[in-house]
Backbone bond lengths (Angstrom), bond angles and torsions (degrees), N, CA, C in turn:
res aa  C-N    CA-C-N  psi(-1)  N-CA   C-N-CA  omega(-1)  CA-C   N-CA-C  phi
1 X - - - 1.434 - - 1.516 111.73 -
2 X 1.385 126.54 -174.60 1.134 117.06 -161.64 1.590 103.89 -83.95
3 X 1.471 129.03 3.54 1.215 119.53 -167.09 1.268 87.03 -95.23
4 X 1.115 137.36 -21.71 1.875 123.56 165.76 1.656 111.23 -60.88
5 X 1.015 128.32 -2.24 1.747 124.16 -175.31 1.399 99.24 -28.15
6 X 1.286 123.10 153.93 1.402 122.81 157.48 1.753 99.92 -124.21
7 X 1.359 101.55 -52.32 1.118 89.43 -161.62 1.775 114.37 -168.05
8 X 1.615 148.01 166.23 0.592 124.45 176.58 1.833 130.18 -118.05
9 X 0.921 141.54 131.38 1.282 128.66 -167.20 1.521 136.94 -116.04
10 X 1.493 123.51 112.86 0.957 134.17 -130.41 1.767 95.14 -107.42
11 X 1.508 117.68 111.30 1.318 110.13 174.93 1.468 103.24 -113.70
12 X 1.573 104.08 119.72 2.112 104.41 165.98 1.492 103.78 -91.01
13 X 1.386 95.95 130.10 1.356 104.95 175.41 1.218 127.37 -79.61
14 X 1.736 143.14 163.40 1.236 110.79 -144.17 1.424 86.14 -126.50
15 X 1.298 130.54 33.04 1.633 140.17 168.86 1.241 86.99 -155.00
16 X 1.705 101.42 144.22 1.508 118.11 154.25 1.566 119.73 -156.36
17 X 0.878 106.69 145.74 1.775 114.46 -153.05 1.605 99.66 -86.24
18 X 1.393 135.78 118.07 1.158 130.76 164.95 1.843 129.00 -71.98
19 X 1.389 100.76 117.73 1.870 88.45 176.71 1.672 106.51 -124.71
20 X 1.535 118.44 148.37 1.064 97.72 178.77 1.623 124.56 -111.19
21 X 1.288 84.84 43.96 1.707 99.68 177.31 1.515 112.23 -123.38
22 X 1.013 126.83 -25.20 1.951 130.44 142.54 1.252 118.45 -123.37
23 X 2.094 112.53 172.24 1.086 97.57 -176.54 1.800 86.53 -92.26
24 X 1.856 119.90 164.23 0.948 176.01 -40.52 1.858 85.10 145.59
25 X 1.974 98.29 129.63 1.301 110.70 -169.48 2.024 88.29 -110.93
26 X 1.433 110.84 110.57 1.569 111.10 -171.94 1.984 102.18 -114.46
27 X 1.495 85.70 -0.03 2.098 89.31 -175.45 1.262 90.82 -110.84
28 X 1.030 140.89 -164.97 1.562 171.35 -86.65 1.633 119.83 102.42
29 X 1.175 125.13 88.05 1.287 130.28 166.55 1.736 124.03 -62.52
30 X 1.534 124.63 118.20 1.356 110.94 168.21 1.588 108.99 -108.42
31 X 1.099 116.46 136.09 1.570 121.22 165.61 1.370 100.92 -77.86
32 X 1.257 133.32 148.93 1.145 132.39 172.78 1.690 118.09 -154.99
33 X 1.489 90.81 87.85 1.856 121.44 -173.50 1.285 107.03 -94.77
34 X 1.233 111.38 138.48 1.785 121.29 -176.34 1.345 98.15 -111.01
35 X 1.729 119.46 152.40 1.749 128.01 -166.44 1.265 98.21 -66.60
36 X 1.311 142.03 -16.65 1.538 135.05 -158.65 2.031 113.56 -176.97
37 X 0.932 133.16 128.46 0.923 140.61 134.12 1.824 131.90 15.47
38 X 1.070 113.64 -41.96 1.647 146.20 153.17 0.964 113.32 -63.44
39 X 1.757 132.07 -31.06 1.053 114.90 -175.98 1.683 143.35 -52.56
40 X 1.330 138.24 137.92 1.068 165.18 -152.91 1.463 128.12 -89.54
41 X 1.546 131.89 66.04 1.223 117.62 -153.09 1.756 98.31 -94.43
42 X 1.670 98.84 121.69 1.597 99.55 173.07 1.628 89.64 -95.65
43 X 1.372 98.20 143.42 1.917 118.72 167.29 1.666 102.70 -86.25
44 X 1.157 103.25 135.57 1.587 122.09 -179.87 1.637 83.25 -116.61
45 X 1.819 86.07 138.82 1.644 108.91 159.07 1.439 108.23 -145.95
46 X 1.497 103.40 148.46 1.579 115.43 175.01 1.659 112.28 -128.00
47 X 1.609 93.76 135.44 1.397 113.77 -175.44 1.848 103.09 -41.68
48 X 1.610 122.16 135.04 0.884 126.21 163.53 1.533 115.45 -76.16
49 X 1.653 105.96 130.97 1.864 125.08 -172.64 1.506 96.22 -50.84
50 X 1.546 106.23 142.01 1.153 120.35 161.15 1.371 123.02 -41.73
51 X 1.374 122.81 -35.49 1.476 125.59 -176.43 1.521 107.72 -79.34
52 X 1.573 112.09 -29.20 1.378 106.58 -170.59 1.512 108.02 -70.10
53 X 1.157 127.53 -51.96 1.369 145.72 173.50 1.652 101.99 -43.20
54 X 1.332 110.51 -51.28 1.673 99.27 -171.34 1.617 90.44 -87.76
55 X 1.082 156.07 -36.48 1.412 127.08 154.45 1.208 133.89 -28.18
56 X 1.463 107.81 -72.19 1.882 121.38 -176.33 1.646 106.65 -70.42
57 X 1.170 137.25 -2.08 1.544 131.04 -150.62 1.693 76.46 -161.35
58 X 1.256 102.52 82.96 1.650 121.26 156.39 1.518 121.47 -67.37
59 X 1.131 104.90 -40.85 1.555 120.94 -154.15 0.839 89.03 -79.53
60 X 1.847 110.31 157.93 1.809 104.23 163.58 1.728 86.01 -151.17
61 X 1.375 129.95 117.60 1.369 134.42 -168.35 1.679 93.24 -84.52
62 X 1.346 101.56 -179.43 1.530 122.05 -176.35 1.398 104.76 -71.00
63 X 1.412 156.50 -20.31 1.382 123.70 149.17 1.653 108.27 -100.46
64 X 1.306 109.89 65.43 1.873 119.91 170.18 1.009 95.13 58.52
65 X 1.065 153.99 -39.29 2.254 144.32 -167.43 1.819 92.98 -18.90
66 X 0.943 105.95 145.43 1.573 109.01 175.24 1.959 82.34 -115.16
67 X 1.327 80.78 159.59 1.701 104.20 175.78 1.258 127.00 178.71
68 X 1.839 122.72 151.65 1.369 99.49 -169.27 1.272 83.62 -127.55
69 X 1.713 123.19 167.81 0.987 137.38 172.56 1.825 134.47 -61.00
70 X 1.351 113.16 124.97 1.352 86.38 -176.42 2.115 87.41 -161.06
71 X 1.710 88.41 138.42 1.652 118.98 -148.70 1.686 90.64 -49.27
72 X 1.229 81.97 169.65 1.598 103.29 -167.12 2.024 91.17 -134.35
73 X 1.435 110.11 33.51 1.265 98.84 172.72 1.812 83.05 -158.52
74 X 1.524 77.58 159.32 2.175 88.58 168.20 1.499 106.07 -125.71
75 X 1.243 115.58 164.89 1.144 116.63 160.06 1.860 129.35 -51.20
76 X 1.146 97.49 152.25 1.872 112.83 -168.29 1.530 138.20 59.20
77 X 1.049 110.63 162.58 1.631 101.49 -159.53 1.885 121.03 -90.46
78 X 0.782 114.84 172.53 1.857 111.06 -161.71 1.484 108.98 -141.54
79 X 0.946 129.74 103.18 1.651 130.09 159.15 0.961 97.14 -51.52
80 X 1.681 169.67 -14.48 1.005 144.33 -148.13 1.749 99.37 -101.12
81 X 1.723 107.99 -150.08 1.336 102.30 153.10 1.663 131.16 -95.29
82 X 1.477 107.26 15.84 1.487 109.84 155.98 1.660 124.32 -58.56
83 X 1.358 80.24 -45.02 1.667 94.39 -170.63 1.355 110.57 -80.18
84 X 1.582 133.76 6.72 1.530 114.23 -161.70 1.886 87.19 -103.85
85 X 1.042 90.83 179.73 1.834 115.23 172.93 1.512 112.32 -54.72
86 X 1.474 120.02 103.40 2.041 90.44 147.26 1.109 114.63 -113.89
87 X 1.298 124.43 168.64 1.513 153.82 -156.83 1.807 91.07 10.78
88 X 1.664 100.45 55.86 1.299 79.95 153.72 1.656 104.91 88.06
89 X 0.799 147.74 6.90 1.367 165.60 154.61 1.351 138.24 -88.26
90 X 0.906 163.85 64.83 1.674 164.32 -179.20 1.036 124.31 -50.57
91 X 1.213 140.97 64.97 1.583 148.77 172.12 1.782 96.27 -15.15
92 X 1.450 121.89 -37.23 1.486 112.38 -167.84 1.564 99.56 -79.02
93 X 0.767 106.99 -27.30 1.824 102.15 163.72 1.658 124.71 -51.17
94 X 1.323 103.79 -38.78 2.153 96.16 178.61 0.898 99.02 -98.87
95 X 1.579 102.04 131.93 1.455 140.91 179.72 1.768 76.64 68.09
96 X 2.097 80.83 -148.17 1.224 107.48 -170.65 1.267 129.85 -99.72
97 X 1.577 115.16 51.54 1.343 116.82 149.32 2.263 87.94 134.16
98 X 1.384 110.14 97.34 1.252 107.97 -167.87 1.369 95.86 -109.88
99 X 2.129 108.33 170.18 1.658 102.13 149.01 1.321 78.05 -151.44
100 X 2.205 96.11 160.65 1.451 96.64 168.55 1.255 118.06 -53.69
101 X 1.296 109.05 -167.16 1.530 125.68 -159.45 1.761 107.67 178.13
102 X 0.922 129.80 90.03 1.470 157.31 164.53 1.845 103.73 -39.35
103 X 1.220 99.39 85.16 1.968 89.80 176.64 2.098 89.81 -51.58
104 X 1.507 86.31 153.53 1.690 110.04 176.71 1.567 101.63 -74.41
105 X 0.984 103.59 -4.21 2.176 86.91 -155.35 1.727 74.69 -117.71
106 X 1.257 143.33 -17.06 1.574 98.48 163.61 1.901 114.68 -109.57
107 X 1.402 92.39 29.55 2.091 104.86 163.13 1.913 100.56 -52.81
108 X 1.151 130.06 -49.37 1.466 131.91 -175.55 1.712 100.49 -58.09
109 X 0.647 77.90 -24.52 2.041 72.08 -162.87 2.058 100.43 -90.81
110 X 1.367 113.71 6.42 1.370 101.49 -153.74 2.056 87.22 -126.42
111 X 0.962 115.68 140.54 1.448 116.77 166.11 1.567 114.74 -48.12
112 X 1.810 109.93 156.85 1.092 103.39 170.68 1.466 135.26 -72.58
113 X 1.460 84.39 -3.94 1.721 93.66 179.45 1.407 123.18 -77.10
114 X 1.742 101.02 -27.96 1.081 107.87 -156.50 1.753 88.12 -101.15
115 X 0.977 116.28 -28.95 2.186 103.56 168.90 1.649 103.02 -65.17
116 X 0.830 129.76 28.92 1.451 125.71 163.35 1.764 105.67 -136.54
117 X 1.366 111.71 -2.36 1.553 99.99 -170.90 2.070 103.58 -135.73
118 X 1.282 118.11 80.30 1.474 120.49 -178.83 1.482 114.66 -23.41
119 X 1.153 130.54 -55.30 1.755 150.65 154.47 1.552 94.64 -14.59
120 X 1.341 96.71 -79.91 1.228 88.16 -155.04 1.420 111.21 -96.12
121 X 1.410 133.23 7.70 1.506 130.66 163.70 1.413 93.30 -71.94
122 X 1.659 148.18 -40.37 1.151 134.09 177.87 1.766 121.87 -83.45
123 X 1.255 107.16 3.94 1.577 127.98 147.72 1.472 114.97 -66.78
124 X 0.962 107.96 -55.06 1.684 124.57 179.78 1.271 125.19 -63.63
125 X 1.058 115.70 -44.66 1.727 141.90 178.76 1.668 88.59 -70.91
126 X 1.261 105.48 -62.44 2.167 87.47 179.08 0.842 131.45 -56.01
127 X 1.915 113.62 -39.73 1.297 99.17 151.50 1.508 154.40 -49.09
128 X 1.423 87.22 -35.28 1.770 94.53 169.02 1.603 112.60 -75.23
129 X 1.321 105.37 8.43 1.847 88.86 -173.03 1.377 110.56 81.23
130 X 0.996 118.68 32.03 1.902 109.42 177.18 0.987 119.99 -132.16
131 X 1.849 102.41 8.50 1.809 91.05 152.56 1.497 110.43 -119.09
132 X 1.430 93.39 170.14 1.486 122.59 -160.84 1.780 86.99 -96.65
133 X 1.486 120.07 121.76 1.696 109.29 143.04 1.695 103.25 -109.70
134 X 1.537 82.22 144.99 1.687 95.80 171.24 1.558 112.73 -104.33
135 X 0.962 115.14 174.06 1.395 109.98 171.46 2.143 122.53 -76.04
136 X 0.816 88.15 3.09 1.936 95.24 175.29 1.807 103.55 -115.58
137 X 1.641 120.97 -1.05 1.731 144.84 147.17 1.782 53.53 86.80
138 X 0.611 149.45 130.57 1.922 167.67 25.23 1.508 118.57 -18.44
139 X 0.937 135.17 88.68 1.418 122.74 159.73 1.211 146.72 -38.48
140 X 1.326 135.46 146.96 1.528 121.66 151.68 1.523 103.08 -169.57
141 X 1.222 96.84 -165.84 1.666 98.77 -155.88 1.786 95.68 -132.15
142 X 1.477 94.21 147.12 1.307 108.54 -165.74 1.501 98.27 -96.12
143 X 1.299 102.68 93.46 1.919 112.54 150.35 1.407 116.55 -54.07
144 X 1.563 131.48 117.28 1.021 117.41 138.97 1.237 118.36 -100.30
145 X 1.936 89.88 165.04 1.227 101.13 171.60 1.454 153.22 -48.86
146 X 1.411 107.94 -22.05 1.323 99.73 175.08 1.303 108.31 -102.20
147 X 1.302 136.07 38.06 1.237 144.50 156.36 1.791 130.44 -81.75
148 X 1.416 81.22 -1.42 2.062 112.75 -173.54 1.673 91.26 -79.77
């Protein structure tokens, strides 16, 4: 009944026929109601295509890890120690007004000292090999792939 709603699902179709005497059905609506209350949602995942992986995940470090790049700063500026300089660098310098920013998914790999201290979680991260320098010293951090 309707007190099972979960949720609703919106498919755009990827052709749609133009007429100029009505408008033209280009969505597909799914209702999507479960038999009871109890219900059980298992998550399905599928292996990403070989091509996609060697597309998006350019990189390939010194023991093969494939990985693609992804910033080591977020948008807006920080009085704190996000926002200050390392080695010489100013996050408030790219674009218009940056600070680091610590991706969440490599906090496990970093001391506890250093998930409380930006400085030195991007001390740490070099040490492990997980940052990227470019030649303009831009940062970023090496995603790998099997971290998806």
């Amino acid at each position: 009944g309707e007190n099972n709603f979960q949720s609703e699902i919106y498919w755009k179709r990827t052709t749609a026929r133009s007429g100029s005497k009505y408008y033209n059905n280009i969505v597909d609506n799914i209702l999507f109601y479960t038999k009871s209350e109890n219900a059980i949602w298992n998550q399905h995942y599928s292996e990403y295509s070989k091509e996609y992986i060697e597309t998006m995940f350019r990189g390939v470090d010194k023991n093969g890890r494939r990985y693609r790049e992804s910033p080591l700063t977020a948008p807006g500026r920080s009085s704190g120690k996000s926002g200050q300089a390392w080695r010489d660098i100013d996050p408030n310098r790219v674009g218009k007004g940056r600070h680091w920013a610590i991706p969440g998914y490599v906090l496990k790999e970093l001391s506890n000292e250093a998930k409380e201290d930006t400085v030195l979680s991007l001390e740490e991260l070099d040490k492990l090999g997980r940052i990227v320098w470019s030649k303009n010293k831009m940062q970023n951090n090496k995603k790998y792939v099997e971290l998806l």
